[in-house]
C-alpha positions as protocol buffer text, in pm:
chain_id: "A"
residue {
  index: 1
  type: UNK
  ca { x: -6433 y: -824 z: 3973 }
}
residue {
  index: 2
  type: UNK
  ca { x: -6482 y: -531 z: 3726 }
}
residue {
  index: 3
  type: UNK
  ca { x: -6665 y: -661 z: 3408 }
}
residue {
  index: 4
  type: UNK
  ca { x: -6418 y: -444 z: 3185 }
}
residue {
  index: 5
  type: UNK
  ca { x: -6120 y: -633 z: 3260 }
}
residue {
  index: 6
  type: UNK
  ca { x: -6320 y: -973 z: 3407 }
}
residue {
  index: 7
  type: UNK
  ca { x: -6179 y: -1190 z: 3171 }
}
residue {
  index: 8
  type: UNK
  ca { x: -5789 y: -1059 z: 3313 }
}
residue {
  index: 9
  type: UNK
  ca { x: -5861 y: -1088 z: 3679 }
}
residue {
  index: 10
  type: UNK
  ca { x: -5972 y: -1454 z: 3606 }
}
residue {
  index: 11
  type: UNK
  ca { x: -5712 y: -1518 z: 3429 }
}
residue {
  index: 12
  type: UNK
  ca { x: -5480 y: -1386 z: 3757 }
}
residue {
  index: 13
  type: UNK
  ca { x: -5657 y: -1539 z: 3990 }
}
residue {
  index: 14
  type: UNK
  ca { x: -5676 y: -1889 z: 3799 }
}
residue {
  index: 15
  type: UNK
  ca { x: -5297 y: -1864 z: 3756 }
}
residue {
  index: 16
  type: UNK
  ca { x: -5231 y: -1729 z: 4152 }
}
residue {
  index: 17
  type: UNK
  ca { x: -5397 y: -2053 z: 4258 }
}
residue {
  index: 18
  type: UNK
  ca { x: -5267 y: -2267 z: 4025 }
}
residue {
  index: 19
  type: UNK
  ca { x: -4867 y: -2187 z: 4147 }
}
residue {
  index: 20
  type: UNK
  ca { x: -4946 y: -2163 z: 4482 }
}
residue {
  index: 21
  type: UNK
  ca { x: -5125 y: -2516 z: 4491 }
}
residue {
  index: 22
  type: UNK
  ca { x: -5472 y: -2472 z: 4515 }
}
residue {
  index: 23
  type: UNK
  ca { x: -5487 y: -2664 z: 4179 }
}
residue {
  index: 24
  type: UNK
  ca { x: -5241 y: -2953 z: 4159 }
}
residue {
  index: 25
  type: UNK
  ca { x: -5011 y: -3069 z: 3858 }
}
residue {
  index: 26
  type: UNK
  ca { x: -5274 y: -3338 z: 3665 }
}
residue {
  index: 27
  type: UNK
  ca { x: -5586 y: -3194 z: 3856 }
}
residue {
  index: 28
  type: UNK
  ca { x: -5924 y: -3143 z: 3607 }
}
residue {
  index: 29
  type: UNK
  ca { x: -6061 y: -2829 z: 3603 }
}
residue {
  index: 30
  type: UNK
  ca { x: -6455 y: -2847 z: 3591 }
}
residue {
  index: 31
  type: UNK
  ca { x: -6572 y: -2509 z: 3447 }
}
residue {
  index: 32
  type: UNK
  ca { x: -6876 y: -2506 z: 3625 }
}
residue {
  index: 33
  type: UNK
  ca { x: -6737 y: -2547 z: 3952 }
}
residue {
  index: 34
  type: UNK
  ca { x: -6495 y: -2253 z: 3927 }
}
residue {
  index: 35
  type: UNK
  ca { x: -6738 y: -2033 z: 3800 }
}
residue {
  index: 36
  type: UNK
  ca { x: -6966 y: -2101 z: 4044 }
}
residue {
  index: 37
  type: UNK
  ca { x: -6668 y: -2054 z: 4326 }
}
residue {
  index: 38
  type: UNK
  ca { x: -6594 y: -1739 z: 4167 }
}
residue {
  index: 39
  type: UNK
  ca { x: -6940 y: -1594 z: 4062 }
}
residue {
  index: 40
  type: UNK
  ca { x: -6879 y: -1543 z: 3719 }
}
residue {
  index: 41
  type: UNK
  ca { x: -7027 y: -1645 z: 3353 }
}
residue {
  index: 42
  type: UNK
  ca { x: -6881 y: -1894 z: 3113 }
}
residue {
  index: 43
  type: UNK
  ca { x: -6775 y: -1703 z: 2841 }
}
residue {
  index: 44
  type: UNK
  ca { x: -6507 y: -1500 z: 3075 }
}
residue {
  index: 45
  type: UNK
  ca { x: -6428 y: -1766 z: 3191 }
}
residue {
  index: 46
  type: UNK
  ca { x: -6339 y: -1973 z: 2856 }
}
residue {
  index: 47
  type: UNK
  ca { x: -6113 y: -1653 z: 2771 }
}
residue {
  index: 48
  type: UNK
  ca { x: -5940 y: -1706 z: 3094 }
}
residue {
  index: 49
  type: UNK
  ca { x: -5888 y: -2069 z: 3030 }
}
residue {
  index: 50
  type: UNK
  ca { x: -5721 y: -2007 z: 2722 }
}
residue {
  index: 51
  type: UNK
  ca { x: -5502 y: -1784 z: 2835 }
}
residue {
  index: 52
  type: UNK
  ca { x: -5394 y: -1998 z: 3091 }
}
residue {
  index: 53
  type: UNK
  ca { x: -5329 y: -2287 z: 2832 }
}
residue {
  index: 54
  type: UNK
  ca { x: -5101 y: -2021 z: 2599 }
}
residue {
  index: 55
  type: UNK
  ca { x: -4939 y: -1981 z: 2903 }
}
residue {
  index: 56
  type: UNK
  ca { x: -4873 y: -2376 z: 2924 }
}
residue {
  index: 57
  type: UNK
  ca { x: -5056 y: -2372 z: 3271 }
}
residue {
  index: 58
  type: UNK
  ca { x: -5292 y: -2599 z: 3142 }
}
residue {
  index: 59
  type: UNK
  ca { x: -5399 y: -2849 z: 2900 }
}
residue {
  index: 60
  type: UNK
  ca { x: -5721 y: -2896 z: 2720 }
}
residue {
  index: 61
  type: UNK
  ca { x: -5785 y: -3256 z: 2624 }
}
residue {
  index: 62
  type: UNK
  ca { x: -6047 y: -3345 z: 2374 }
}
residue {
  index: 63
  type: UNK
  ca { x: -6391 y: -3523 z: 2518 }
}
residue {
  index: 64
  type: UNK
  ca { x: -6155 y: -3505 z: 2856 }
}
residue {
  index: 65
  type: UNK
  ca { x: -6159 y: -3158 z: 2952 }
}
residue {
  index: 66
  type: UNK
  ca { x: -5906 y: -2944 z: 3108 }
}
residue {
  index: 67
  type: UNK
  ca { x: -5650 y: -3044 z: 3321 }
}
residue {
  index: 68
  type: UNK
  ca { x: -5310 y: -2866 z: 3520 }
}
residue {
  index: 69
  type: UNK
  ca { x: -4992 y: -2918 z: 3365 }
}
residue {
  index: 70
  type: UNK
  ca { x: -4826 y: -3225 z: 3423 }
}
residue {
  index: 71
  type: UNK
  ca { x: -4498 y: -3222 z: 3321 }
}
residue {
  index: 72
  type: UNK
  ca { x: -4302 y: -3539 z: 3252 }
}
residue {
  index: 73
  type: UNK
  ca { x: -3929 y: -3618 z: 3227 }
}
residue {
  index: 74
  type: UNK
  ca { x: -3938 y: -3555 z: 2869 }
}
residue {
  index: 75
  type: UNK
  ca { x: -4129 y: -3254 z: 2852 }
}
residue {
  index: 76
  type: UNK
  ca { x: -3790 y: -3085 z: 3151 }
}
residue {
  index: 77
  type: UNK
  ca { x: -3565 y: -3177 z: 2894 }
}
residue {
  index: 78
  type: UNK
  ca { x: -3690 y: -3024 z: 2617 }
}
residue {
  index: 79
  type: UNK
  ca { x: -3763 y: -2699 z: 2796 }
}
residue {
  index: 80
  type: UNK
  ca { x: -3387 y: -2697 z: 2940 }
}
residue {
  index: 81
  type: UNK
  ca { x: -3265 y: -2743 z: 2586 }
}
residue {
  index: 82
  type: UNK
  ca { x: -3530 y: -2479 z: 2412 }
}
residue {
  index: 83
  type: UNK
  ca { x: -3438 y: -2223 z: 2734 }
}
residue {
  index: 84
  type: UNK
  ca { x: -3071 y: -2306 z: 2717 }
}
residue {
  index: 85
  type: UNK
  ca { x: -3094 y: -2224 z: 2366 }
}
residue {
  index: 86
  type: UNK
  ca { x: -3291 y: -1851 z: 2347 }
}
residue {
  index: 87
  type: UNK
  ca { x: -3060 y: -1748 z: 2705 }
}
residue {
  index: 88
  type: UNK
  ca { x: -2709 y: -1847 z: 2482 }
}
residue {
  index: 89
  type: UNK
  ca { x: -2827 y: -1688 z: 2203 }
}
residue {
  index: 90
  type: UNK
  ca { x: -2921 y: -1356 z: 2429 }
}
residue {
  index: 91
  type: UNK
  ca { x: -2561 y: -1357 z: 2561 }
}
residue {
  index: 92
  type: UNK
  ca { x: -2381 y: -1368 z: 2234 }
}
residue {
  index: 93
  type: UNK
  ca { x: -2613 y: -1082 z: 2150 }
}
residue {
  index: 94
  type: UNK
  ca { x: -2558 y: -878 z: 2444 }
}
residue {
  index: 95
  type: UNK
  ca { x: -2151 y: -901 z: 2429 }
}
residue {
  index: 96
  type: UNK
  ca { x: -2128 y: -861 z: 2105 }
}
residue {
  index: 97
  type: UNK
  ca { x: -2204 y: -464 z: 2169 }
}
residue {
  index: 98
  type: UNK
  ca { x: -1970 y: -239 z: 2233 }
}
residue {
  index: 99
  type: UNK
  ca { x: -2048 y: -198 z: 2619 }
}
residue {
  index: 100
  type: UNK
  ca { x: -2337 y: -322 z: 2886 }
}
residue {
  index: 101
  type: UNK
  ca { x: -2476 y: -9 z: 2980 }
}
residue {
  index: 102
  type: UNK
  ca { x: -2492 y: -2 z: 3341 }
}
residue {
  index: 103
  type: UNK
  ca { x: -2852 y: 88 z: 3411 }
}
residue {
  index: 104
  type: UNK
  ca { x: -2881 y: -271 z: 3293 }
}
residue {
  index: 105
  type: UNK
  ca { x: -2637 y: -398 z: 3508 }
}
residue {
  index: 106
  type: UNK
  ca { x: -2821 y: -207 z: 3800 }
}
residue {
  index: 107
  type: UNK
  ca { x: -3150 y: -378 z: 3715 }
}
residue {
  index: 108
  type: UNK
  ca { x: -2990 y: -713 z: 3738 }
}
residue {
  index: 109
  type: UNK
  ca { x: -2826 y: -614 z: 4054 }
}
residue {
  index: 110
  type: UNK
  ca { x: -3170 y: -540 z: 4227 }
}
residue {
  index: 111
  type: UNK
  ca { x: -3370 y: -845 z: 4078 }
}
residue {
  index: 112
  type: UNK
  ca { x: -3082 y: -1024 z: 4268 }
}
residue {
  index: 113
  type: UNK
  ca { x: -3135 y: -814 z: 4606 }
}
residue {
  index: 114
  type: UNK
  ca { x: -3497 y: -869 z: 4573 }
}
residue {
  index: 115
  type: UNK
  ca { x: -3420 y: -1276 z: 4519 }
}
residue {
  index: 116
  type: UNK
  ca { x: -3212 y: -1257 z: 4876 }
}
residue {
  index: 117
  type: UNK
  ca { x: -3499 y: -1105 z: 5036 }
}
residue {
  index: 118
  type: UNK
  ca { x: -3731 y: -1387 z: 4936 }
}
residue {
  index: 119
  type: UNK
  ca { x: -3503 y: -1626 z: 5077 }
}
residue {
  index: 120
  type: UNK
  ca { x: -3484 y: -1447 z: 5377 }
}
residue {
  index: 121
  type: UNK
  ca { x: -3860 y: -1461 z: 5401 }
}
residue {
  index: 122
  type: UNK
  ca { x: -3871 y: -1833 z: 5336 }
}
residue {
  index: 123
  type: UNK
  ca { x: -4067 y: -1738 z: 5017 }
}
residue {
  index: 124
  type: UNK
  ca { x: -4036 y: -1985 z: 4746 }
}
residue {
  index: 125
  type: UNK
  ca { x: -4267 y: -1836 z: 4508 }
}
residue {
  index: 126
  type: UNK
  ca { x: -4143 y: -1502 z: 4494 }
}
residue {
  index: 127
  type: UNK
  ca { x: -3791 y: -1645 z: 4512 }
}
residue {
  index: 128
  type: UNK
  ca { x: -3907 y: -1837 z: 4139 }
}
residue {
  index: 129
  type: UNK
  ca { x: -4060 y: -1553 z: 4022 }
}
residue {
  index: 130
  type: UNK
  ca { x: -3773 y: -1246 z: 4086 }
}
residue {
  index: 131
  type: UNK
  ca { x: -3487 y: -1572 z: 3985 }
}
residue {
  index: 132
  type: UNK
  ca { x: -3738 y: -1574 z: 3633 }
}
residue {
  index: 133
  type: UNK
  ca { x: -3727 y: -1281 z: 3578 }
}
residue {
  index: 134
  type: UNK
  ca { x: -3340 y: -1197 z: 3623 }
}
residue {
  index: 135
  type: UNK
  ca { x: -3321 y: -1415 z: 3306 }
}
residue {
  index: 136
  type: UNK
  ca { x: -3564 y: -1236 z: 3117 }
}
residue {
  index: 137
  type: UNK
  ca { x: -3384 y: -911 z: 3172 }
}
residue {
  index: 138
  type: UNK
  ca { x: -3112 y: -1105 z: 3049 }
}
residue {
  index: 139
  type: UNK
  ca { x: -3282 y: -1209 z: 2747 }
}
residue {
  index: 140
  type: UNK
  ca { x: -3428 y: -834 z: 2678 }
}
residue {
  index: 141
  type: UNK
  ca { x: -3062 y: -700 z: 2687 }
}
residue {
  index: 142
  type: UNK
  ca { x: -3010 y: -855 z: 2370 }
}
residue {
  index: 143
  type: UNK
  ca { x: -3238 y: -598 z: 2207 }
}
residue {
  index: 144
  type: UNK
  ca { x: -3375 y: -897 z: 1958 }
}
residue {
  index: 145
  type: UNK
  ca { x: -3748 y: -783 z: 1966 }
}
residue {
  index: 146
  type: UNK
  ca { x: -3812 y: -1149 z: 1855 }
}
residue {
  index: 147
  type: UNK
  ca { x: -3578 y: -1373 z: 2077 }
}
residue {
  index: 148
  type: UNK
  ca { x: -3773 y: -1165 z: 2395 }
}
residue {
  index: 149
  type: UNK
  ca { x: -4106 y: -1250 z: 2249 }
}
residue {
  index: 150
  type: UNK
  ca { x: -4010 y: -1627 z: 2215 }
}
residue {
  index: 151
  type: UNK
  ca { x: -3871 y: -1607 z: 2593 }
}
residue {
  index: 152
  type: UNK
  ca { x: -4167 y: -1415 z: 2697 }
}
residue {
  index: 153
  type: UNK
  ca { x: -4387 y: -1734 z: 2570 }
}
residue {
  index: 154
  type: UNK
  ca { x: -4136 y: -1932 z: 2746 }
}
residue {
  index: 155
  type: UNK
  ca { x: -4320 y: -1931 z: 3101 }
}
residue {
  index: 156
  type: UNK
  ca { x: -3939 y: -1997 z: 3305 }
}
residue {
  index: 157
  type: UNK
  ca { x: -4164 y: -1948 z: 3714 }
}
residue {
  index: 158
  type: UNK
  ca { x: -4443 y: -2145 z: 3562 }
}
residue {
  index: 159
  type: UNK
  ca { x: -4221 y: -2456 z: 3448 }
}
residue {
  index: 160
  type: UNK
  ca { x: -4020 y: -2450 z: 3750 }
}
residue {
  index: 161
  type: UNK
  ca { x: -4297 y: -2430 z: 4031 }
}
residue {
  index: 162
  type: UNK
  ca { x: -4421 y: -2749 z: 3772 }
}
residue {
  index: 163
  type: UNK
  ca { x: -4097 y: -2899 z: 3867 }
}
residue {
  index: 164
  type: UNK
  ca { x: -4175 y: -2890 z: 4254 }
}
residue {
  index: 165
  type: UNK
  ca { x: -3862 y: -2621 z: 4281 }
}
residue {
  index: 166
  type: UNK
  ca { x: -4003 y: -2422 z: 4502 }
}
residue {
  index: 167
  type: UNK
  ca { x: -3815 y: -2551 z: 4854 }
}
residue {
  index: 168
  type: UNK
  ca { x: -3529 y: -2644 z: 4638 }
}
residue {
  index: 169
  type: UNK
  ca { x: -3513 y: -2227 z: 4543 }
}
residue {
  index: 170
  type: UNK
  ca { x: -3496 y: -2192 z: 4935 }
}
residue {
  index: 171
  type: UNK
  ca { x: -3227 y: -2419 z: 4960 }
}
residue {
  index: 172
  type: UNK
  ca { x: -3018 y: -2376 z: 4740 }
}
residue {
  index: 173
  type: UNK
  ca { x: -3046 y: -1941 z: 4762 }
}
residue {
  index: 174
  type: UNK
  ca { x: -2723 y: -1868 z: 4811 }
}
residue {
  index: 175
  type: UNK
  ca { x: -2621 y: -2094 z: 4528 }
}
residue {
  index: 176
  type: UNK
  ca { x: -2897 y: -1879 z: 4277 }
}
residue {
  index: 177
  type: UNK
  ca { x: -2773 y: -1573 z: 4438 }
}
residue {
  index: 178
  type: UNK
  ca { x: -2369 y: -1659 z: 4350 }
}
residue {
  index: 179
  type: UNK
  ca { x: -2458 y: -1750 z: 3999 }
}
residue {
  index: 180
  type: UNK
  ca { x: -2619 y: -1428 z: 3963 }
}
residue {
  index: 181
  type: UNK
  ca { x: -2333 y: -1201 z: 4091 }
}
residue {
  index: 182
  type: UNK
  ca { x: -2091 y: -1388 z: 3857 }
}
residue {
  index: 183
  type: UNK
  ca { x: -2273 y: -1391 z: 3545 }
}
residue {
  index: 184
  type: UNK
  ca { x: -2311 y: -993 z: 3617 }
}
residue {
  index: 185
  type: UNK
  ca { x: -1950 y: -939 z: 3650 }
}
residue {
  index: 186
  type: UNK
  ca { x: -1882 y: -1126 z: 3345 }
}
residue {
  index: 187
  type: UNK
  ca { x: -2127 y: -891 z: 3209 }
}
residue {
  index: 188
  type: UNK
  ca { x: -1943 y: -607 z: 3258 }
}
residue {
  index: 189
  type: UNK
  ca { x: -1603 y: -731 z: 3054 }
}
residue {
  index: 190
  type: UNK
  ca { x: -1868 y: -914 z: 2843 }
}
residue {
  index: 191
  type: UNK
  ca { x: -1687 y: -1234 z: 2884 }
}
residue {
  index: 192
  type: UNK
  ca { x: -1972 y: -1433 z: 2668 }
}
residue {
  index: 193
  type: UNK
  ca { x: -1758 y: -1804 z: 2757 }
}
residue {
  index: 194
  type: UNK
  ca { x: -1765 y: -1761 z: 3132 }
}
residue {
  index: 195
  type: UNK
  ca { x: -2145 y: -1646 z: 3151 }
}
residue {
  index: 196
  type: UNK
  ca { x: -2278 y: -1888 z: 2931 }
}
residue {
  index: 197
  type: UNK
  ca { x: -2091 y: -2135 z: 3174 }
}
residue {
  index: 198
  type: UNK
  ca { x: -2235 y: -2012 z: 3456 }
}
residue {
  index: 199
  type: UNK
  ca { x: -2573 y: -2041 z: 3253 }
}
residue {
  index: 200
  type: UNK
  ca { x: -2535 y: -2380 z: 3176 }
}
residue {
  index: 201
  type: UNK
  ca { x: -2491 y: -2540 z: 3542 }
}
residue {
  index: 202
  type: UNK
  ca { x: -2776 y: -2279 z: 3638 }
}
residue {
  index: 203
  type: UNK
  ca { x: -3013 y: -2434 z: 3406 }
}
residue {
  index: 204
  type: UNK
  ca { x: -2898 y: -2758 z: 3338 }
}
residue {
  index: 205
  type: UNK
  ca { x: -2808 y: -2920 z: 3711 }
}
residue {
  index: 206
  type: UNK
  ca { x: -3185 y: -2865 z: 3847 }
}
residue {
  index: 207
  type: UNK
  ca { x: -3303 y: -3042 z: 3580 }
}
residue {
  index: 208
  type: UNK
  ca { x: -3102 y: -3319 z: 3613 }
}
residue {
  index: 209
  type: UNK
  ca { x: -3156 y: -3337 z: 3972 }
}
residue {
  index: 210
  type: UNK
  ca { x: -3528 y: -3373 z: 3940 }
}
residue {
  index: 211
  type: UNK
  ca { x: -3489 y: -3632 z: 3680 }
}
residue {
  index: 212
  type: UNK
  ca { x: -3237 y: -3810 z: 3878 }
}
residue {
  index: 213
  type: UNK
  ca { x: -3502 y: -3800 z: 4176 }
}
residue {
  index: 214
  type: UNK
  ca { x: -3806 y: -3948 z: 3985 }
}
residue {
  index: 215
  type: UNK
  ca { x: -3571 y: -4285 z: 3923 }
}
């Protein structure tokens, strides 16, 4: 680790081990210990930490400490609503313009090739993290410098590799990868009705499967 940008690689490699499952949902994270595991001082470290709670990766309780994200049944529903929400918004935006431009379209189109390689590979995590970010590109299409920022804040691979989705992405691949394809043709003819359709059983069915599992 450089010391110019120590604070940043912490921060990475915190959040690497945190998706992947070296640090579980609920799990307290002792400050000493990871410094020591890592080799670095506390005050990078803190700056890391807090990053990584902006990020909603972790919470700092008072006189508890600082613990993974846990999230409960309440907490899925409020992010489906709050994501459901900015990603309608970005598709009223988007066909309200006079055309898609197709360099968009393109980017979509290989977000989506990259997803089917992932599932290919039997790789959840990159599977979460291209399907996130095919909805982000979404979202920046609108052009509404503030509804990206809100999105951006919005960590969409964090909360969903919180949900345990990452075998589920496997599974259900060619499900992801159908949605996409649609909601890019309806793109094109900017048919706002049919994507946001396609939207809403893409966001809202997971949910209510993992829900429906807890009871």
């Amino acid at each position: 680790m450089k010391n110019e940008t120590l604070s940043e690689r912490i921060f990475t490699k915190l959040k690497d081990d945190i998706l992947s499952g070296v640090y579980v949902p609920g799990e307290r994270l002792l400050y000493e210990k990871i410094a020591e595991r890592l080799g670095v001082s506390m005050t990078p470290l803190k700056d890391a930490f807090h990053k990584l709670e902006q990020e909603g990766l972790v919470n700092n309780v008072p006189r508890r400490g600082c613990f993974v994200t846990r999230l409960d049944d309440e907490d899925i529903v409020e992010y489906c609503q709050i994501r459901w929400a900015l990603e309608s918004l970005a598709v009223d935006l988007v066909c309200a313009k006079s055309s898609v431009p197709e360099g968009d379209l393109d980017g979509l189109e290989k977000i989506n090739d990259q997803i089917a390689k992932a599932i290919r590979r039997k790789r959840p995590r990159e599977c979460i993290v291209h399907d996130a970010q095919f909805h982000l590109s979404l979202v920046n299409m609108s052009g509404n410098r503030r509804l990206i920022q809100m999105l951006h804040q919005f960590p969409l691979s964090n909360l969903l590799v919180f949900m345990g989705r990452g075998e589920k992405s496997i599974e259900n691949g060619e499900a992801i990868l159908d949605d996409h394809a649609r909601i890019i043709e309806a793109l094109k003819v900017r048919d706002r009705q049919r994507i946001k359709e396609i939207l809403e059983k893409n966001i809202f069915v997971p949910y209510n499967q993992i829900i429906g599992e807890r009871r």
